[in-house]
C-alpha positions, 0 to 999 in steps of 0.5 A: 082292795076295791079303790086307790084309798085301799092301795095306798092304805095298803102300801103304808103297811109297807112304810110307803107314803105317796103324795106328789100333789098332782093326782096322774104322778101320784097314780103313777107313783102307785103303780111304780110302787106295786110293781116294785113290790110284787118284784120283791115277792112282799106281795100276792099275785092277787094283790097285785093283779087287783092293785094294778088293774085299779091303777091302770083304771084310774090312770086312763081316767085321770089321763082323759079328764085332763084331755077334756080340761 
């Protein structure tokens, strides 16, 4: 997993689908979702670390840009 693209990607092959159409609640809902996952043992440590450092990037991102705007 490199991007958010690759995380939802990832997150389909569990039967969730994440479109809220505001990017930080989608973002959010990601994150919630991984965790969630991770906490029913579906998905790797690794993945996990990886996916949830992503989030938390894109997270503070978005949060700064709405700041700005």
């Amino acid at each position: 997993m490199k991007s958010v693209y690759d995380i939802q990607q990832y997150l389909k092959r569990f039967g969730s689908y994440i479109y809220l159409g505001d990017r930080l609640a989608d973002l959010e809902m990601l994150e919630f979702e991984v965790r969630e996952l991770y906490r029913s043992q579906l998905i790797e440590p690794k993945e996990y670390q990886t996916a949830i450092l992503i989030l938390k990037r894109e997270i503070a991102l978005e949060r700064d840009k709405q700041k700005k705007g």
